[in-house]
C-alpha positions, 0 to 999 in steps of 0.5 A, spaced: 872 333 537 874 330 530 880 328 528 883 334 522 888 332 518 895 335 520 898 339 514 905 339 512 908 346 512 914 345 507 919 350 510 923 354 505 931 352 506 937 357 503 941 352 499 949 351 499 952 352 492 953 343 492 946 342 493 944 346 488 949 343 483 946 337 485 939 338 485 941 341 477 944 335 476 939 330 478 932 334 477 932 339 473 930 339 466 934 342 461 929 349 461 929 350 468 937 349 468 936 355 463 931 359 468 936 357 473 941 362 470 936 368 468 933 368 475 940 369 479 941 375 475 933 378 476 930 374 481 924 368 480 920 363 483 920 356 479 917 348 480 920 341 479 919 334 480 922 329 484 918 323 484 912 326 483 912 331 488 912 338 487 918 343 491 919 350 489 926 354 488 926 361 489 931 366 488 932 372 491 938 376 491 943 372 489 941 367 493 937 360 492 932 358 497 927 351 497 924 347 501 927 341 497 929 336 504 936 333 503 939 326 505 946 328 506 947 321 504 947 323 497 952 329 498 957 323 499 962 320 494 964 315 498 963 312 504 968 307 509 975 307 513 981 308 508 983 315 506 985 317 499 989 323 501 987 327 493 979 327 494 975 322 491 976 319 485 974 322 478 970 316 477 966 317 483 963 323 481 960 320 476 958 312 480 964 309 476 967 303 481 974 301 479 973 294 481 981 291 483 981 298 487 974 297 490 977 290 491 983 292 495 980 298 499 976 293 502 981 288 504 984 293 507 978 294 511 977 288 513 985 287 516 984 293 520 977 292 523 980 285 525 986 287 528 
């Protein structure tokens, strides 16, 4: 009765059209964006890296599959209680903080949490 290492079977998931966008964002490497391309007319099977992992991208008509975990934390813009009404802001999309709005959305916050 000896103890056997448990193996990690790696599901494959469907991906949404903002995780791959984001996946071709953060991880992909200029190549593979390319096979990217290729693969979602014909058809194909792909690696990459993340933090020295490897995890496969497949594509199967005109749908992607990987077996990549999400963190839905990563899919958010912004978190918080005050709603803009317009979406996120530009600059967050691209992890740029307009400090004097920060600053007030804070405040905000802080004035309605004691309340």
């Amino acid at each position: 009765m000896g103890c056997e290492p448990t193996k990690i079977i790696k599901v494959m998931n469907q991906l949404d059209q903002k995780q791959l966008l984001y996946l071709k964002k953060n991880y992909f490497t200029a190549n593979q964006k390319t096979l990217c391309k290729k693969f979602e007319q014909y058809g194909g099977t792909f690696t990459f890296k993340v933090e020295d992992e490897k995890y496969k991208l497949t594509y199967d008509q005109s749908k992607a599959y990987t077996n990549f975990v999400f963190n839905q934390n990563h899919m958010k813009h912004r978190g918080g209680i005050m709603n803009r009404g317009a979406g996120p802001l530009i600059q967050d999309k691209y992890n740029k903080i307009n400090y004097t709005e920060e600053n007030l959305i804070y405040q905000l916050d802080k004035k309605n949490k004691n309340k």
